[in-house]
Each structure stands twice: as C-alpha cells, then as structure tokens.
N, C-alpha and C positions, 0 to 999 in steps of 0.2 A: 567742675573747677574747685579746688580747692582754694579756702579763703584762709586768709594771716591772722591775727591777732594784732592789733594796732600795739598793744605792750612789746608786744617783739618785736614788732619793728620799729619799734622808737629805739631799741638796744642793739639792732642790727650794726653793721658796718655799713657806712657811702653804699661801699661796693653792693652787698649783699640788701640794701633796701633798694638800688636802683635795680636790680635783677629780681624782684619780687614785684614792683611795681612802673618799672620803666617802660615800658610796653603800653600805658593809660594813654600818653601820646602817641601816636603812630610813629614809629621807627626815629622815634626821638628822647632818649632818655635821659637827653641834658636837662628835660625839666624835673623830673623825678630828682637829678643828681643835685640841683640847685635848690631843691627844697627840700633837700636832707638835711641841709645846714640849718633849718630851723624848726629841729628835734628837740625836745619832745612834742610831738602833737597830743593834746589832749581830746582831742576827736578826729572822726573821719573826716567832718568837715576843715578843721584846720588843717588837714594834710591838703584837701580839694584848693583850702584858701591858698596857703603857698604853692603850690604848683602853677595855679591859675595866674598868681602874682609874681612866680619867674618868668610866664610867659610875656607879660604885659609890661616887663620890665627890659625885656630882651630886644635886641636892636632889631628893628623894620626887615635887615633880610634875615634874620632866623625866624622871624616870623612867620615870613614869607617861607625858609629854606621848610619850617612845620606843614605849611598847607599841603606845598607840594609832595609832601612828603604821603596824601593819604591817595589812595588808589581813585583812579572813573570807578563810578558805579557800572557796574554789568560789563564790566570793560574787560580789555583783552588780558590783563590779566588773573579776575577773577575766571574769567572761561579756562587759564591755562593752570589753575589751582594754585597759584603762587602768592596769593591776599594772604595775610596775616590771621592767626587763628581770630583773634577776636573780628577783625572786617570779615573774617568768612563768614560766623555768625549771624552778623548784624545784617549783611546785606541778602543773607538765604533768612532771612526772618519777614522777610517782606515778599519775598520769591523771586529775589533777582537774578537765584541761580536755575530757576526754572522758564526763562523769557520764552518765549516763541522764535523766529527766528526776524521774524516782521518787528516783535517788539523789541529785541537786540539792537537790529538796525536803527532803531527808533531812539532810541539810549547813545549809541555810536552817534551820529547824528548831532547830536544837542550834549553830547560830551566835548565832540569838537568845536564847535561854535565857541562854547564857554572858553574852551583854552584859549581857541584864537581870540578871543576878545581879552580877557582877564589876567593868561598866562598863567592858573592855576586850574589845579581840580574843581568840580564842582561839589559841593561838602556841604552835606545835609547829615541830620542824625537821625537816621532812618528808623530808630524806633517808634520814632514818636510820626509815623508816616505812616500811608501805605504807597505801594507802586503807582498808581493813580495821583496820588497827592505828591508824589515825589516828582511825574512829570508835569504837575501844575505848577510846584515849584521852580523846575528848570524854565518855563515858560514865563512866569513873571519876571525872576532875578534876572533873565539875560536880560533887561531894558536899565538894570541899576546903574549906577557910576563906579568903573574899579574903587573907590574908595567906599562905596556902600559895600560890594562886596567883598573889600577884604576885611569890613567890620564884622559882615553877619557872617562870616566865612568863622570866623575866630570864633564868635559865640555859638557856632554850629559846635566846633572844636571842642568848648568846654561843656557840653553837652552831653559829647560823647563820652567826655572825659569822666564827668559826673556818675554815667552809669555804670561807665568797665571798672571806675573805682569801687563804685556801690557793691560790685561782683567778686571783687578782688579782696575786702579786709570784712573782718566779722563785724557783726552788730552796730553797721554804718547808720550812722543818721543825719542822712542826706533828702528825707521821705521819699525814696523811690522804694519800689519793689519788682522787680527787674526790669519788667518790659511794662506792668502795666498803669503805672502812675504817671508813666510819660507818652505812651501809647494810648493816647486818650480821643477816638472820634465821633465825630458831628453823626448820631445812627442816623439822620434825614440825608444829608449833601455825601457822607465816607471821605471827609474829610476833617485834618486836624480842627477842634472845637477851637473854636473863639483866642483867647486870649494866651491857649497852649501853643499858640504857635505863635505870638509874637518875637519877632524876631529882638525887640529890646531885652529880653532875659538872657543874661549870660551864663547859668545855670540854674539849676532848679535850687531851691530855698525849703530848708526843712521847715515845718510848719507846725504848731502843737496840736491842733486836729488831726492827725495824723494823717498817713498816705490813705484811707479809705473816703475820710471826708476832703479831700482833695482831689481824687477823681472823680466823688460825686458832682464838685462843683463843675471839673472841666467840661462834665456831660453838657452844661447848660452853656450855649457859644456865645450867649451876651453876657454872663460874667467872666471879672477875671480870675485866670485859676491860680491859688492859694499856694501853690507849690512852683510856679514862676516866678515868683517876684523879682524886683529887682532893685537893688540899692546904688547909687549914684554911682559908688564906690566899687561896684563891680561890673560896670559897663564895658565891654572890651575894648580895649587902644581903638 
C-alpha cells in the first residue's frame, strides 16, 4: 500500500483528499469529505481527530447508516470476495477466510442473532483479536442493551479507523505499528490483555514511550495499556 504525505494532502482538492482517504470508514466517505474542511492538519492525529468528530456530530441514522455499512464477519459476503480490500485484510489476519465449515456455521449463527436483536453488523476491530476471542466477544455483547451496543459498536469503528489511517499517511503518529501495538494478547488465557480491550477507549492515544513501551505494558493484563487512553472528550456518542 502505498502511503500519502499528510503535506499533500493538506493541498489536495475535497475531491482528491476524500479519494485518497475516504475508504478509512467503510463505504462512507462523507467522513473523510466533512473533515476536509478542517485543513490544514498539522498531524495524522488531527486528521483522526476530525473525522472522528464528523462522526460524532452526524445525526443518529448516519450513524447508524456507518454501522451498517461494515460487512458480518466470515459472512456470505466475504466467502463471495466482495469485502472491501482493507476488510479483506483485516478479517484474513485473523483467519476468517480460512474457517472450517463447522466454524462458518458457527459465525453464521451468531451473525444473525446480533442483527435480529440490534439490526446492525456485529463490529469488532479484529486486529486487536484473535478468532477465539472474537467469538467470546459475540458471546458476551449479545446480552448488552441496543444502546451499549451502538456505543461500543462506534468505538469499534474508530478503532478501525485508527489503524487503516495509520496505513494510509506517512510518518503517522497515532503509536500504532500496524498490527502489533493493538494486536496485543494475554500469552496465559489468548486473549486480548487487560485494559487493551476495554471497550471505554475510543481510539488508541499516541503515547511518548513510544509503541514498544506500550506493548510492553499491554502484555501485563492488570495494567492499563498506555496506548488506550481515553479522554472524556473522546468517548463515542
């Protein structure tokens, strides 16, 4: 993948910034378009900030129209190759494009539920998972209240959002490092570490220990990790 230059695209066109980065939301690049208008960014993080704050300023069904907008996991349409390149990625990084056929069904299953229940996707950021931990996931959230869920559903969102950005402009300073600063598990349970998987973080927070001393911590599941934070002000709608 080739990465942008944040100088350039602070000089781009509407147009030509949203078709360089409008794709960070899944098949929604009114956020991208809505947070062009507040060019220049002087970091990758202020581009994350405004994106993140057209979402959160956008009315309850565009919100809503975003969720829906991101594929089932293992679902009938990644089987028929029709995922978006960056979801093809993310969700073959965990091996959802290798299931078995027992564990498809398995996926299938507890895909539906969630819509019948919630009437959106089920939206996790699979990097910071594995397949395991993603169906312990679907198994706790189904007990949530639609409104817990379309909280952490969003903070799922900017999550994603966090790292396809991190992939997308040069010399991001977001402390991620692709997969493995959020990709962070429990080596005892193989499951997300401690406080890296609170659902309160609505994206990752650059940190001045840098991304090495921030995985270190996440290893440890009784602290919390240094690279989640989260500020009042960034709590999703």
């Amino acid at each position: 993948m080739t990465k942008r230059a944040l100088d350039r695209l602070n000089k781009t066109s509407a147009q030509e910034f949203v078709a360089a980065i409008g794709d960070v939301f899944e098949h929604s690049p009114w956020v991208a378009e809505r947070a062009s208008a507040k060019r220049p960014f002087a970091s990758v993080r202020a581009v994350l900030d405004a994106m993140i704050a057209a979402v959160k300023s956008a009315s309850k069904d565009e919100q809503m129209t975003l969720l829906r907008a991101h594929p089932d996991l293992a679902g009938k349409a990644a089987r028929a190759g029709t995922l978006t390149s960056d979801s093809t990625a993310e969700q073959a990084s965990v091996g959802l494009d290798q299931l078995s056929e027992r564990e498809y069904g398995s996926f299938q299953g507890l895909n539906t539920n969630y819509q019948t229940k919630f009437g959106m996707p089920f939206i996790v950021c699979v990097r910071r998972h594995t397949k395991d931990s993603i169906l312990r996931q679907f198994e706790k959230r189904i007990d949530n209240s639609a409104t817990q869920e379309f909280e952490i559903a969003l903070s799922e969102v900017f999550r994603i959002a966090a790292l396809r950005l991190d992939q997308k402009i040069e010399n991001a300073d977001l402390g991620l490092n692709g997969r493995l600063s959020t990709h962070v598990l429990d080596n005892h349970a193989g499951r997300p570490a401690g406080a890296c998987g609170s659902r309160s973080a609505s994206y990752p927070a650059s940190t001045s220990r840098g991304s090495s001393s921030a995985r270190n911590q996440c290893r440890r599941p009784h602290r919390r990790a240094a690279d989640f934070r989260t500020a009042a002000s960034d709590r999703p709608v």
